[in-house]
N, C-alpha and C positions, 0 to 999 in steps of 0.2 A: 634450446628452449629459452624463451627470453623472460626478462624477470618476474613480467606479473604472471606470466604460466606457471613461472616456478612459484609466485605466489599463492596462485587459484589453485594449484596443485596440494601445496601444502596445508590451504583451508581446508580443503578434502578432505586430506588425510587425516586432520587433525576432527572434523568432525563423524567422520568415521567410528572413531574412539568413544565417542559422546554419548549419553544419555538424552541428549536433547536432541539426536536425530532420531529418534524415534517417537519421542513423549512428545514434542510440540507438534509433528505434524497428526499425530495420534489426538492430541489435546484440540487442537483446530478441529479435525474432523468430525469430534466429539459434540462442542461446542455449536456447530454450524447445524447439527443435526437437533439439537436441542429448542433455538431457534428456529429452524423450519418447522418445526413439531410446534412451536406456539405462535408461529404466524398462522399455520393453516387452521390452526385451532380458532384462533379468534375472526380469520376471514370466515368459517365456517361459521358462526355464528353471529358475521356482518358485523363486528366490533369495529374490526378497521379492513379496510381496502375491499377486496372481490374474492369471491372465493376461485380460483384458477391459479395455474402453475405460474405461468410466467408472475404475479402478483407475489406470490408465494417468495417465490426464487426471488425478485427484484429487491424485496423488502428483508427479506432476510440476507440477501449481499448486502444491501445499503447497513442494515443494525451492523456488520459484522467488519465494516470499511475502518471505523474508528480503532477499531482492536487491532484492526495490520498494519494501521498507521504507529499505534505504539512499537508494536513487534517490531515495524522496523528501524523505530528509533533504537528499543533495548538491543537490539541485533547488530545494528550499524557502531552503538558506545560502545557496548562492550570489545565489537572484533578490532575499532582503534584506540578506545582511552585503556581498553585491558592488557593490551602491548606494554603502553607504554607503564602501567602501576607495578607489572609484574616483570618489567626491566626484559621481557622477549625480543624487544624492538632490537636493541643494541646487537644481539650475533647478526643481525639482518643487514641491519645498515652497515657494520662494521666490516661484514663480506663482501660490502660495495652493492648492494642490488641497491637501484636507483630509487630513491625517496618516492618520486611520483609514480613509479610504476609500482610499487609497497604501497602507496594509498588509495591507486587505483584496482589493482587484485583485490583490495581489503574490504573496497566497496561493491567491486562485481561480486564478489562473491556473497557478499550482505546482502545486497539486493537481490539475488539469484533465490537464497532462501527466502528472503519476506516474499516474494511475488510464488514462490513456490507451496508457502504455506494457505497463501490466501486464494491461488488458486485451488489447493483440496479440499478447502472451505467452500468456494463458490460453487466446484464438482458435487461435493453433497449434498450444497443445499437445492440446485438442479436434480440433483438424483430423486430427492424426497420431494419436491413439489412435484418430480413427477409421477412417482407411486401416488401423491395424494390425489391429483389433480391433472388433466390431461392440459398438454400445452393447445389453447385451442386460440382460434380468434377474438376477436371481443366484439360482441354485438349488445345495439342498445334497442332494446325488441327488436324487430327484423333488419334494423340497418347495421350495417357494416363500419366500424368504428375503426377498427386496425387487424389486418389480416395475419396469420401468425406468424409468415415469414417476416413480417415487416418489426412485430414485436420480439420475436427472434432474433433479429438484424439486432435492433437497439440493445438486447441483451448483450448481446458478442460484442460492442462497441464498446458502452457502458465499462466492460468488465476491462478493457483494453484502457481505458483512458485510465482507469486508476488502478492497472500495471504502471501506465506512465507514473503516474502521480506520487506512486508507491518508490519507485526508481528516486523521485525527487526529493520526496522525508528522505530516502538513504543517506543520499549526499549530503542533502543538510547537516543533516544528524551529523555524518561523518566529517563538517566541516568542524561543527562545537566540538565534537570529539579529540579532533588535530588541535586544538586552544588547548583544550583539559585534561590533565591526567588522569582523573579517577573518574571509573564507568558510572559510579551513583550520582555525583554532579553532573557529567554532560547528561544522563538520562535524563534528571531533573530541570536543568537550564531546559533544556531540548523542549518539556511537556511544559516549561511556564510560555516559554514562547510559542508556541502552538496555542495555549492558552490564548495570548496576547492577540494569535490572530483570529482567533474566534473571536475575539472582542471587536476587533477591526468592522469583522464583518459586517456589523449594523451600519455602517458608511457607505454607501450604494457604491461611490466613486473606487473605493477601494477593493470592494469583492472582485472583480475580475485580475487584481494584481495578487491576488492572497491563494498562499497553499491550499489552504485550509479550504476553501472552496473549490479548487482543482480536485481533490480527494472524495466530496462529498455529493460536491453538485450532478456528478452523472448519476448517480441510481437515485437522487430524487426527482429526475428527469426522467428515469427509469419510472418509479414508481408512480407517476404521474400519467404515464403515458399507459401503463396497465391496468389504471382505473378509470382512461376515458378522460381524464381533465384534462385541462388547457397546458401547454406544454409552457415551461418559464423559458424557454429558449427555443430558436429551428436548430435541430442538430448538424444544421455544419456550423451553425454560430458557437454551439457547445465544444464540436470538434476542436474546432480552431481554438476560443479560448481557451479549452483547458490543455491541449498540445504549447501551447505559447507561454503558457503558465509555468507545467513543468516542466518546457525545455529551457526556460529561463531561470528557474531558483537549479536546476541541475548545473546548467554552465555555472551560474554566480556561487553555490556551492564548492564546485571542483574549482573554481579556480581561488577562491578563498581559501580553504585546504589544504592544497598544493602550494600556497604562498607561506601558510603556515609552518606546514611541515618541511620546507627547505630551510627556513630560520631557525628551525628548535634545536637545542643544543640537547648534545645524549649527557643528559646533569640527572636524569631519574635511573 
């Protein structure tokens, strides 16, 4: 077994033990369904978007996108700056498992839950639009606007790009974490910068380089496309940027990280 096996093995195990493998994806699930319950509600009375499943689903993904982007900051600082505050790091590295292969276990396995939480979340809330609302076409009186496999297609896309994206906050996250000792300041570095890019984002030039727009932009591409509007992007341009996006802060993360964590000295 080579060492990040041993390391993914031992996240396992260790959450196994936990109370939080049960209550977060319990909490997700809860949450997602609560949201689907007040989008259909307010489609249903033409508040906002159309009353149909796929709308349902897409809007209730997109509300629920920002909440796994945290998760997988808090998930990402704690499984590396909590190593190192609570001094667990040191039997690891001391046994010789190989530094990059301990940050990269640390992060597979961080992103394995965020992408797994926010997938029970997106199951739900697909569940519930579909009790409410059948997944059907979208017609604008008798024309044909978008046929349901085609809005079906974009749903399963949509939900994939920001796994990508989500994969991406990991490593970030996990790169401040590899700088910071303690889980409550990388958390918080983590969220002022995320901040910082949402600020960005009113710079046209800049939004195609920014996380923060990799994470959000598909379900309002999504949600745009299930009410019949003009779409902000063709979806291979979407594809492509937001795949370029997070496969770019993913490499510049790990390798940030990995440069880190071969210089730290075991002084905690």
């Amino acid at each position: 077994m080579n060492d990040v096996s041993r390391i993914l093995s031992a996240e396992l195990l260790k959450l196994r033990h936990r109370r939080a493998a049960w209550v977060m994806p319990s909490a997700a699930a809860a949450l997602s369904a609560l949201v689907s319950v007040a989008v259909s509600y307010a489609a249903a009375r033409d508040w906002v978007g159309v009353p149909s499943g796929f709308f349902t689903a897409s809007a209730t993904i997109g509300y629920l996108v920002n909440a796994a982007g945290i998760a997988a900051i808090m998930i990402a600082c704690f499984a590396v700056s909590g190593e190192f505050s609570m001094g667990t790091v040191k039997p690891a590295w001391v046994r010789g498992v190989s530094r990059n292969a301990w940050l990269t276990g640390k992060l597979i396995a961080a992103a394995a839950a965020t992408v797994a939480l926010f997938l029970i979340a997106a199951c739900i809330a697909v569940l519930v639009a579909g009790l409410r609302y059948r997944f059907t076409a979208l017609y604008e009186n008798t024309y044909l606007v978008h046929s349901a496999a085609r809005l079906g297609g974009a749903l399963a896309i949509s939900t994939l790009l920001t796994v990508a994206a989500l994969a991406a906050v990991t490593a970030s996250a996990g790169a401040v974490a590899s700088v910071v000792n303690r889980s409550g300041t990388a958390i918080a570095l983590c969220i002022a910068l995320a901040v910082g890019l949402g600020v960005l984002a009113v710079f046209e030039p800049l939004r195609p380089l920014l996380l923060t727009s990799a994470i959000t932009l598909p379900f309002e591409q999504m949600n745009a496309m299930s009410k019949g509007l003009p779409l902000p992007l063709e979806w291979p341009d979407l594809v492509w940027r937001s795949l370029a996006c997070s496969g770019a802060w993913t490499a510049a993360a790990l390798a940030v990280g990995r440069l880190v964590i071969l210089r730290k000295e075991i002084t905690f």
